[in-house]
N, C-alpha and C positions, 0 to 999 in steps of 0.2 A: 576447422572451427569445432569446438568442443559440444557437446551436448548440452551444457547449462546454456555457454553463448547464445546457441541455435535460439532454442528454445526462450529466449527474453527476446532475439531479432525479432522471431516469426510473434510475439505476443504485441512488441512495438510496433507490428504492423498492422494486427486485427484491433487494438484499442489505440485510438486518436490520443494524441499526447495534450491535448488538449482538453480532453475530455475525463483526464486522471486527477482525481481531486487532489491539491494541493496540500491540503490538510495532510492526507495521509504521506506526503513524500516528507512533509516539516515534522511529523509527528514521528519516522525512521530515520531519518537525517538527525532529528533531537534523543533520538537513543542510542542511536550508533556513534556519534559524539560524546556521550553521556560515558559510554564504554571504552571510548579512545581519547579522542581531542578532536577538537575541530578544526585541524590544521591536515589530521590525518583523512578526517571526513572529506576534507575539501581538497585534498591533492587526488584521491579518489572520485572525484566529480570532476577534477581539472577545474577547478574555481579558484581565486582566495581566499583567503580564511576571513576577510573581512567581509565578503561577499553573502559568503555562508552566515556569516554571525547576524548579518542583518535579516536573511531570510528565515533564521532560526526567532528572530525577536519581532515576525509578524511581517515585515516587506514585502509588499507584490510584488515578485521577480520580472524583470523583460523578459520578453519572448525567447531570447538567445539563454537565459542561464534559466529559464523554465524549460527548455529543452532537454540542458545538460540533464537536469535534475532530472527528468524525468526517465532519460536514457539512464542515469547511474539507477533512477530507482528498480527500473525493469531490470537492469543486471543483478541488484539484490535479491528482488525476488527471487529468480529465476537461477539464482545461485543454492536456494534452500538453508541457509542461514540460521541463525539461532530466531527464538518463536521473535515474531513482530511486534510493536504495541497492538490493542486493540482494535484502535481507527484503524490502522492499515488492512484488518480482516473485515469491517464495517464498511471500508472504502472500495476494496474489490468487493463484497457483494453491489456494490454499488454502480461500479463500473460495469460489471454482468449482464444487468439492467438496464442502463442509461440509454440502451437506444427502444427501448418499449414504450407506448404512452404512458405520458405524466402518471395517469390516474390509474392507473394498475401496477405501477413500480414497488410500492410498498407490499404487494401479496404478491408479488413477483419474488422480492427480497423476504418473505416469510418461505417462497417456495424452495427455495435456494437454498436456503438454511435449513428446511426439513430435508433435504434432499443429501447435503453433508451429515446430517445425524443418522441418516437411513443409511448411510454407505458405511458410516466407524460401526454401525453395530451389525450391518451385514458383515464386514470384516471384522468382527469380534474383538473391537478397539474401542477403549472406552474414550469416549466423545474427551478431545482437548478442552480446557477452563474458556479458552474465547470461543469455543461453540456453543456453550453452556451460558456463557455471559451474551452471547449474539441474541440467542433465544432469548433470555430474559430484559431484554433491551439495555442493557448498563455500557453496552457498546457502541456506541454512533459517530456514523462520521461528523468528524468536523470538531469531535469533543476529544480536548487534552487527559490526558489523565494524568495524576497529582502525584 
């Protein structure tokens, strides 16, 4: 098994697939389409394409093809790919979080994101444009971008 594989298994199994905000899998699924076709996106998910087109134009998935999706999304990640939409870096601060109480999640998710700016400028890396847009809130889950 390859080191990217590994490495999205062992992620699929510390974060609940249930627990991965949808938004962000329709939000890389709707870019990685954008850059292919949605027939290529969805031979890649083992879906049909009509499947996919419906989840792309807002469908709650069953359980069975919110799986999929969720399985192809961890193999994206975890493949290191070209940069993600926004939500998708808004999403995993989110999922980071999601098992902390309610009421501290949101400086939990400031802490996170200070903590990614204090690591690019210890490594003398100037901070990416979605950590720059995290901190200044123009990135949230759940929000398309145009």
């Amino acid at each position: 098994m390859s080191q990217n594989v590994h490495r999205a298994h062992e992620r699929r199994k510390m974060i609940n697939r249930r627990e991965l905000p949808i938004e962000a899998v329709r939000e890389l699924a709707r870019d990685r389409s954008e850059r292919s076709s949605i027939r290529q996106v969805a031979d890649q998910m083992a879906l049909g394409h009509s499947t996919l087109a419906n989840f792309l134009k807002g469908a709650n998935p069953h359980p069975r093809i919110r799986r999929a999706l969720a399985d192809w999304y961890f193999r994206e990640i975890g493949s290191g790919g070209d940069e993600y939409p926004d939500v998708a870096y808004a999403s995993a601060v989110q999922v980071l979080v999601a098992g902390l109480p309610e009421r501290g999640r949101a400086e939990a998710a400031e802490d996170v994101v200070a903590l990614l700016e204090r690591l690019h400028e210890k490594s003398g890396l100037q901070k990416p444009g979605w950590l720059e847009r995290l901190r200044a809130g123009e990135a949230r889950e759940g929000e398309a971008e145009g």
